[in-house]
Structure formats: structure tokens, C-alpha cells
C-alpha positions as CSV (number, residue, x, y, z in Angstrom):
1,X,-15.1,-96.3,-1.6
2,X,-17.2,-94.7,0.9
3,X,-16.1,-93.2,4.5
4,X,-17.6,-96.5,5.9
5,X,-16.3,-98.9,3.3
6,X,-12.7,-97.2,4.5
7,X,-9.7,-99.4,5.8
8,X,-9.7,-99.1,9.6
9,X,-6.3,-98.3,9.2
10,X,-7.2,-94.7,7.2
11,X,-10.0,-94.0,9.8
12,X,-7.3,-92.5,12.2
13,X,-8.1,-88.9,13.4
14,X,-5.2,-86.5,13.3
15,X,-2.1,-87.2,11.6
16,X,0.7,-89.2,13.0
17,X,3.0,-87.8,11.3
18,X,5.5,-85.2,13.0
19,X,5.0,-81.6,12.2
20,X,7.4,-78.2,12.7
21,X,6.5,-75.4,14.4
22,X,8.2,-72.2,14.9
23,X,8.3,-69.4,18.0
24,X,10.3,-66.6,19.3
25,X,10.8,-64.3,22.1
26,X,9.2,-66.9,24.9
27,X,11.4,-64.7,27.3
28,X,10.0,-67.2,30.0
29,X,10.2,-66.2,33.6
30,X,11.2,-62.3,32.1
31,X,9.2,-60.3,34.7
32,X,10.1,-57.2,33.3
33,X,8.5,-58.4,29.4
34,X,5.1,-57.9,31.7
35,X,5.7,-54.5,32.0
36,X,6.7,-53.7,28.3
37,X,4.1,-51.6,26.2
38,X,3.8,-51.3,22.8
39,X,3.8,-48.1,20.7
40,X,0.3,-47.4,21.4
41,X,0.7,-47.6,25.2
42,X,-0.7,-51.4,25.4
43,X,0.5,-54.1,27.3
44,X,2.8,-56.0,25.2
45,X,2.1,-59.1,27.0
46,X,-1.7,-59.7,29.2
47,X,0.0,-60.8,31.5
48,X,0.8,-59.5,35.0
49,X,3.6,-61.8,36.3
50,X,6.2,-63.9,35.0
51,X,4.9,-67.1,36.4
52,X,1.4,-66.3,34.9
53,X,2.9,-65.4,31.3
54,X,4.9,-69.0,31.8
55,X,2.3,-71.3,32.7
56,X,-0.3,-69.3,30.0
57,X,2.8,-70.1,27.6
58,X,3.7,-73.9,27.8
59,X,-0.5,-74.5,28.3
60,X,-0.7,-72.8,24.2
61,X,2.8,-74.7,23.2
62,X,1.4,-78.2,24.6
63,X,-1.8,-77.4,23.4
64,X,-0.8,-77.8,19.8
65,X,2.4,-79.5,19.7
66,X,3.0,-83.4,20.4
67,X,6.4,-84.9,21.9
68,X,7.8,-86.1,18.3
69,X,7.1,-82.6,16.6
70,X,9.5,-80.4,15.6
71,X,10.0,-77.5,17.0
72,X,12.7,-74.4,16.0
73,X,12.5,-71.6,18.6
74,X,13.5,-68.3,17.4
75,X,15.6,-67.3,20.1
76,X,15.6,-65.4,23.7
77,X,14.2,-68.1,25.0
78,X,14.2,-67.3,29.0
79,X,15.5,-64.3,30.8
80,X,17.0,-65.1,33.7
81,X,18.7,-68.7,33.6
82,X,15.6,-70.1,35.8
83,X,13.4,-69.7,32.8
84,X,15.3,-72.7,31.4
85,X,13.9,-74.9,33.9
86,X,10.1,-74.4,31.9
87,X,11.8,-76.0,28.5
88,X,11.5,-79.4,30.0
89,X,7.4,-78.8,30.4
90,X,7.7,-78.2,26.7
91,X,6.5,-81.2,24.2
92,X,8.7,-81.1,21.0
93,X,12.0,-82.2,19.2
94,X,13.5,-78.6,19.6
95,X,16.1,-76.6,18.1
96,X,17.3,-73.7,19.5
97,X,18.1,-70.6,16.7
98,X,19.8,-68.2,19.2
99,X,18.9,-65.2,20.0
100,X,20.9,-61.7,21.6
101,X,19.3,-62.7,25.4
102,X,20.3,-66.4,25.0
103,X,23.8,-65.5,26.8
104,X,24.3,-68.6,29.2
105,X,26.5,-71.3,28.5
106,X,25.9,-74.4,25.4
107,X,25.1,-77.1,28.4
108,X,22.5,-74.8,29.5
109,X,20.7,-75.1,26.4
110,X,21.7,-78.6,25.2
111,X,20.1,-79.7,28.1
112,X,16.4,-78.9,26.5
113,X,17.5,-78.6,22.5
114,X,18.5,-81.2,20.7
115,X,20.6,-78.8,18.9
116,X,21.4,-74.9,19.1
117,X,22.3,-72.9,15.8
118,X,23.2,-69.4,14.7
119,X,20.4,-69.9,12.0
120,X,18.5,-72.7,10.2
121,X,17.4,-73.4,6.1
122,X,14.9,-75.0,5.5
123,X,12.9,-74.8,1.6
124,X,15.3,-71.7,0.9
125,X,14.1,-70.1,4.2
126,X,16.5,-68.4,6.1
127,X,15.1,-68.4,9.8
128,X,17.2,-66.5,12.4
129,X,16.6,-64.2,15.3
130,X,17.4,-60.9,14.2
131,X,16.3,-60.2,10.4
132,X,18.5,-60.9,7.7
133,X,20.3,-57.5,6.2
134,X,17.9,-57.0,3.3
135,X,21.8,-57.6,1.0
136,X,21.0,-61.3,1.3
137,X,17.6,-61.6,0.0
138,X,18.7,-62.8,-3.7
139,X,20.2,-66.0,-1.5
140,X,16.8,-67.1,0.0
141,X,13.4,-67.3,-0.5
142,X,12.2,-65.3,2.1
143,X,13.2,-64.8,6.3
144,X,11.3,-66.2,8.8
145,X,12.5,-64.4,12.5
146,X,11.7,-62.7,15.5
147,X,13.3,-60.2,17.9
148,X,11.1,-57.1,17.1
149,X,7.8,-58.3,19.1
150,X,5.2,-56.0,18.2
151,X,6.9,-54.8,15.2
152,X,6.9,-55.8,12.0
153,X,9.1,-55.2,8.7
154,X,7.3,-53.1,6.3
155,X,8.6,-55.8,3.7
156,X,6.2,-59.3,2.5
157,X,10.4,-60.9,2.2
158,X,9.7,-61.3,6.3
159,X,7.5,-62.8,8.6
160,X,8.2,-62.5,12.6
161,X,7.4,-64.9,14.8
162,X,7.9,-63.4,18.0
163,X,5.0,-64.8,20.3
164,X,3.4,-61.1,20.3
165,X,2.6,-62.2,16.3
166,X,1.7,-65.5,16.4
167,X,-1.0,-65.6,19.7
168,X,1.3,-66.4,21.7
169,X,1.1,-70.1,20.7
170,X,3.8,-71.8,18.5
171,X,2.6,-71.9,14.5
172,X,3.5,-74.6,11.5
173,X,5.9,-73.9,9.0
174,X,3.2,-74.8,6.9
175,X,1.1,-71.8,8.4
176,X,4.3,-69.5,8.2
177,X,4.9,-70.4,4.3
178,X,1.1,-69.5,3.9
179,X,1.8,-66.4,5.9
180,X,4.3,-65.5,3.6
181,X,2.6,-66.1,0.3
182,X,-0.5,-63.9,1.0
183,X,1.9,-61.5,2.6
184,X,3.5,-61.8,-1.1
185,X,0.0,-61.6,-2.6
């Protein structure tokens, strides 16, 4: 069968299907994440302000993910508590892995996640904030995190996912398996 002898019904463009995503290290309205620099003396971040860096930030999130997606954030979401108030301009079904900034109260976050974890498994991947001690690597199949920004671990067992990483835009898991296979070789 030809593409026009198709079914109407599987001549839809894009999938309807829900997809998962994973970010870290948003840090939204965290003026002082502006003002970072990386080894070399770079920016960390382009941006100048806080409110720039946010709006720059949910424009690349919205950009790719839809309102029944899955997303897992990676922890230190927003620094201070007002950075909260950009989750609900975020589209997503989204799950909180916390981070060592994400210090406010549960109902701060439960407000925006649908649920809030010290660390998630999902296809023997261990995601979490900070990296797993390299002791637990015989328990899963690789780590998927964030915390370290600009850095990376010198080891193909990891893959961050800190916005610094990843464009600053959220990426699939299907992206960060692939990621981790050629990082595997």
C-alpha cells in the first residue's frame, strides 16, 4: 500500500503517543547561575538575568514537550522559592528527582509534580541528582543525572543532564539511552 492508498487514520503527523523527557539544574529565577563561569572563563549560562534565562528556558521546554508527556526533572529546580511559580508555564506530567537546592517544603513541589522522589528506575537506569557512588554500578545499567553542569564524568556508565549538556532544552529518554550507547561505543 502506497502513502496515498494509506488509512486516513495512519496519515497523522507526529505521534500521539506520550513521550519522557529528562532535565536538570533549571535553577529558574537563580540570578546568581548568570554570573557562573565555567573552567575556561565562559559564561556558564548566555544569559544576563534571571528573568531572561527563565523565559529563554520554558520557550525550549514548551517547544518540545506536550501537556501529556512525561517529564523527570533532575533536581535544583528553582533558586529562590519564586522560581516555583515558572513550573506551572511548564507543559508535562512531571516528576520531581530532588536535588541539594530543592530545600523548600513537599507542598511547594507537589504543587507543580505529580510526584517528588529521591531517585527513579526506569529500564535498569538509575536517574538521580547527584551521581551514583561508582560501588553501585553492578546494580544498574548505567546513571542518568545532573548536578555538575559543565562537567562531565570521565566514565561512558554516566550521562548528565544538567541543562548546560543538553542545550538547554529538555531531551527523550530515548535520546539519553542513545547518548549512552555511543558514549559506550
Amino acid at each position: 500500500m502506497g502513502e496515498l492508498d494509506a488509512p486516513p487514520f495512519l496519515c497523522i503527523i507526529g505521534s500521539t503517543m506520550a513521550n519522557t523527557f529528562l532535565i536538570s539544574d533549571t535553577h529558574f529565577s537563580h540570578e546568581g547561575v548568570c554570573r557562573f563561569l565555567r573552567a575556561d572563563g565562559g559564561k556558564l549560562r548566555p544569559w544576563d538575568t534571571a528573568a531572561e534565562m527563565d523565559e529563554a528556558l520554558v520557550e525550549r521546554w514548551n517547544s518540545i514537550v506536550r501537556p501529556k508527556d512525561k517529564v523527570y526533572h533532575l533536581g535544583d529546580v528553582a533558586i529562590p522559592r519564586k522560581g516555583l511559580d515558572v513550573l506551572s508555564r511548564l507543559n508535562g506530567d512531571k516528576v520531581l528527582i530532588k536535588g541539594n537546592h530543592d530545600i523548600f517544603k513537599l507542598k511547594d513541589y507537589t504543587e507543580h509534580f505529580r510526584d517528588v522522589r529521591g531517585y527513579g528506575v526506569v529500564d535498569n537506569i538509575i536517574m538521580s541528582h547527584i551521581p551514583v557512588h561508582p560501588d553501585s554500578k553492578g546494580r544498574f545499567r548505567a546513571n542518568i543525572h545532573g548536578h555538575l553542569h559543565s562537567n562531565k564524568l570521565d566514565d561512558p556508565w554516566y550521562l548528565n543532564v544538567s541543562v548546560e549538556q543538553i542545550d538547554f532544552t529538555p531531551i527523550s529518554f530515548e535520546d539519553a539511552k542513545k547518548r549512552l550507547e555511543n558514549q559506550n561505543g
